[in-house]
VMD Tcl script that draws the C-alpha trace (Angstrom):
set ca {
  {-46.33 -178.83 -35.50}
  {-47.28 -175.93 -37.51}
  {-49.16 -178.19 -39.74}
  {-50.62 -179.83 -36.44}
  {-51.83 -176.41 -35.84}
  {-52.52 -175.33 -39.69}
  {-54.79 -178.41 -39.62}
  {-55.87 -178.10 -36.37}
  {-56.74 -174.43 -37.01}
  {-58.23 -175.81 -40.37}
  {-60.03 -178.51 -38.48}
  {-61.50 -175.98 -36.08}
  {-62.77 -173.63 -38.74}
  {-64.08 -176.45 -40.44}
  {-66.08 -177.65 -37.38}
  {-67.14 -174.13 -36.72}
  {-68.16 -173.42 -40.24}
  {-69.97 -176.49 -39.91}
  {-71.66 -175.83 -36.53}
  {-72.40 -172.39 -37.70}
  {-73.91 -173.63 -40.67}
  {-75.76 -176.42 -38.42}
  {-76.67 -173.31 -36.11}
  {-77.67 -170.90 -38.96}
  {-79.55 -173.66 -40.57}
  {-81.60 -174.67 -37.47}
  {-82.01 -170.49 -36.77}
  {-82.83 -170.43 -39.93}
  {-85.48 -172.81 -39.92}
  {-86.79 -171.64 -36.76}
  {-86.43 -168.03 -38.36}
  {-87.85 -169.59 -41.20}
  {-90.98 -170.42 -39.98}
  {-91.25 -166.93 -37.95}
  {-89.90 -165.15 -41.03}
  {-92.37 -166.62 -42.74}
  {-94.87 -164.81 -40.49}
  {-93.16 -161.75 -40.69}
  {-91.72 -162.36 -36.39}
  {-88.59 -162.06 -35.39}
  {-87.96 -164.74 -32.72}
  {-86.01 -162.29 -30.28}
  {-88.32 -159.47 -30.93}
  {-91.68 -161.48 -30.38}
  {-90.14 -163.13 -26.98}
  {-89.46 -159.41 -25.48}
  {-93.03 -158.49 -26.76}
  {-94.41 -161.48 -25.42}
  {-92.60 -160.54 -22.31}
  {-93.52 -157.16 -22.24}
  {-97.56 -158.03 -23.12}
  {-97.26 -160.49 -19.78}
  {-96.24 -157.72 -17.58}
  {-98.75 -155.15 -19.40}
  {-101.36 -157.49 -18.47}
  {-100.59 -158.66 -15.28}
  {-100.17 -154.57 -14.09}
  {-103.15 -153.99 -16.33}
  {-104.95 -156.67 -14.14}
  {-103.82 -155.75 -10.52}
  {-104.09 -152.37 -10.82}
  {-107.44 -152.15 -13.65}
  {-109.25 -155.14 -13.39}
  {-108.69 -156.87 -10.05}
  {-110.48 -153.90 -8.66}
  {-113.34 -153.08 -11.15}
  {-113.73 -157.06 -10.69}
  {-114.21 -156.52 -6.95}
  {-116.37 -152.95 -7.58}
  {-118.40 -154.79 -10.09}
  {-118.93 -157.66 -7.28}
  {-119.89 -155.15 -4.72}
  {-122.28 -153.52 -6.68}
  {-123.70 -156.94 -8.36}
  {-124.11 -157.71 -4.31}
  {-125.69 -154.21 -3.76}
  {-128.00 -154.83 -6.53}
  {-129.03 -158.22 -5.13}
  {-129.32 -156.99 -1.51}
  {-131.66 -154.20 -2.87}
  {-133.46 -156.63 -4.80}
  {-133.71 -159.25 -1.86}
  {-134.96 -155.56 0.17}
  {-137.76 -154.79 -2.48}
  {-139.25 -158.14 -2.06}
  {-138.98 -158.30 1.46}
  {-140.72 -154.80 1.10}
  {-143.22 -156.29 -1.81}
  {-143.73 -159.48 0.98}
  {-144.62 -156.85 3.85}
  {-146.66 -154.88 1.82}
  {-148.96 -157.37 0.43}
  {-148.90 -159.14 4.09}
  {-150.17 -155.26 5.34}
  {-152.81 -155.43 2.39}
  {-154.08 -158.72 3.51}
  {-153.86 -157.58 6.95}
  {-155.99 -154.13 6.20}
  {-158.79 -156.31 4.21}
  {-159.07 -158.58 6.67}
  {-159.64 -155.66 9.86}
  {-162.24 -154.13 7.21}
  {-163.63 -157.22 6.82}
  {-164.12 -157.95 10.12}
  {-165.06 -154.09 10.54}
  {-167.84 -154.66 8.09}
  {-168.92 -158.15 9.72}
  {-168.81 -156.31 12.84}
  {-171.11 -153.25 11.92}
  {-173.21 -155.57 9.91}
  {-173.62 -157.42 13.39}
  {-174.01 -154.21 15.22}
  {-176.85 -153.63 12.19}
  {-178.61 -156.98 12.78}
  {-178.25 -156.61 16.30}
  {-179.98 -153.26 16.30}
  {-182.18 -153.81 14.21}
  {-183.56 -157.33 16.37}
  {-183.34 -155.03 19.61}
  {-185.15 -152.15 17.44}
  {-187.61 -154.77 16.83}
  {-187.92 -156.04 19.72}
  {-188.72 -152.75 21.42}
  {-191.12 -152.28 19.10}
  {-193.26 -155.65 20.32}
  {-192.51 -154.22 23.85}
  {-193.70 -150.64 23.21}
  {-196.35 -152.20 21.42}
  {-197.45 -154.61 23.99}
  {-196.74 -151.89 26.93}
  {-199.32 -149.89 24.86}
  {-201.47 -152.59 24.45}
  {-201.36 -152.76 28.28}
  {-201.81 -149.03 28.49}
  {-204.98 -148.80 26.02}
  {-206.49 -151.65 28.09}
  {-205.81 -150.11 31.54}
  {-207.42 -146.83 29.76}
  {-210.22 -148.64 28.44}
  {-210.86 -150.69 32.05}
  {-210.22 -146.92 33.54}
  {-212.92 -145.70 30.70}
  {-215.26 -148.44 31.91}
  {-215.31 -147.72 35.66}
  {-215.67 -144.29 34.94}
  {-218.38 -144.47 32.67}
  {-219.63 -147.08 35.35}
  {-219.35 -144.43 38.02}
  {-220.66 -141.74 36.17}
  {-223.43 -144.09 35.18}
  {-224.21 -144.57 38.68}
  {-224.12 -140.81 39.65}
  {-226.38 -140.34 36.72}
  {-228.86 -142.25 37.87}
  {-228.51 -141.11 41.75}
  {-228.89 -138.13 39.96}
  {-231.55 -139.08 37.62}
  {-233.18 -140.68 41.13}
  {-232.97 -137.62 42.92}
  {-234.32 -135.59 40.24}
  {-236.96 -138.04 39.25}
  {-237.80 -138.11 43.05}
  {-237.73 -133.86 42.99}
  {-240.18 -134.51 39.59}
  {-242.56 -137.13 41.48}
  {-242.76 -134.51 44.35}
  {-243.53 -131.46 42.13}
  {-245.95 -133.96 40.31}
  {-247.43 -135.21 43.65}
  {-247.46 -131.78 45.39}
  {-249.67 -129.99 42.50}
  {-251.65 -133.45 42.49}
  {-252.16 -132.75 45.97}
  {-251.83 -129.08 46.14}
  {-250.33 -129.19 49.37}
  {-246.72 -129.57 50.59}
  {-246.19 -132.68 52.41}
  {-244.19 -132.41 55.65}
  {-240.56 -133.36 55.45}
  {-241.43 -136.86 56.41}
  {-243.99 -138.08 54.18}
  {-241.45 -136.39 51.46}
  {-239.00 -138.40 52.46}
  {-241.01 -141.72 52.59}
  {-242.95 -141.53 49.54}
  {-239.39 -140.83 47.59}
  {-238.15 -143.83 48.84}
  {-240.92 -146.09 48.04}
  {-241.08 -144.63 44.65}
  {-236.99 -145.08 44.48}
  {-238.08 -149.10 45.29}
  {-240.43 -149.30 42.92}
  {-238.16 -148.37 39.91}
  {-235.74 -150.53 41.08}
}
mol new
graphics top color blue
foreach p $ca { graphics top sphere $p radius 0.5 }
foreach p [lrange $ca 0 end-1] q [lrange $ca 1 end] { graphics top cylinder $p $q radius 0.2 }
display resetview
């Protein structure tokens, strides 16, 4: 029995020899290959470990919200953007808006000019027709005057003409005729130039 157990103690140390050897030899292959880099396995899993919650704190507290201040202000930048060309929009719209009321201003006043200066004209043909009519009411005036005084003038030139035939007759005659034979030979003589 105590060589059962001798050889099953022998057995066991064998097997354990061997599966540490198997063990060492697959850690050491795996080590191998990580040795080779210059890692140790453990030591590069707790880094690993330690880089994943680095980041992930690193990320919620860091870059989750200069990600979200970096959105705002992208959307800030875009709404002030979308503003300036709405502003741009209005302002050319006002341009187009303030040439067109001083275009139609200057259509208008050019209007206003053509319309004076038609009215101005035709004021002038008025004016010049009204003193047309004027000068030609003067000159009909002129004419009846000159008519008139025409006709004084020669009951004038009658009466004196008469007062000349008399002073003419009376020194002819050297005596005064009587108020009645004055009066009749004036009016014959008034016939005869007739």
């Amino acid at each position: 029995m105590t060589l059962e157990i001798g050889n099953l103690t022998l057995i066991t140390k064998t097997m354990s020899q061997n599966l540490t050897t198997e063990t060492v030899e697959e850690t050491t292959a795996d080590a191998g290959v990580l040795a080779s880099l210059g890692l140790n396995g453990q030591q590069f899993t707790y880094q690993l470990i330690n880089f994943a919650v680095v980041a992930v704190i690193i990320w919620y507290l860091i870059l989750k919200p200069l990600t979200k201040k970096l959105s705002e202000r992208q959307k800030m930048i875009d709404d002030s953007i979308e503003n300036s060309k709405k502003v741009q929009e209005n302002l050319t719209k006002a341009e187009r808006d303030y040439q067109k009321k001083i275009d139609d201003a200057k259509a208008a006043a050019g209007k206003i000019l053509d319309d004076a200066n038609s009215e101005g004209k035709k004021l002038g043909a008025d004016l010049k027709d009204q003193a047309k009519k004027e000068i030609e009411n003067l000159v009909v005036q002129a004419k009846r005057n000159i008519q008139i005084e025409q006709q004084e003038m020669v009951v004038k030139l009658k009466g004196e003409t008469a007062n000349l035939i008399i002073a003419a007759l009376e020194k002819i005659l050297e005596e005064k005729m009587d108020d009645k034979k004055d009066k009749q030979l004036i009016e014959n003589a008034i016939k005869k130039l007739q």
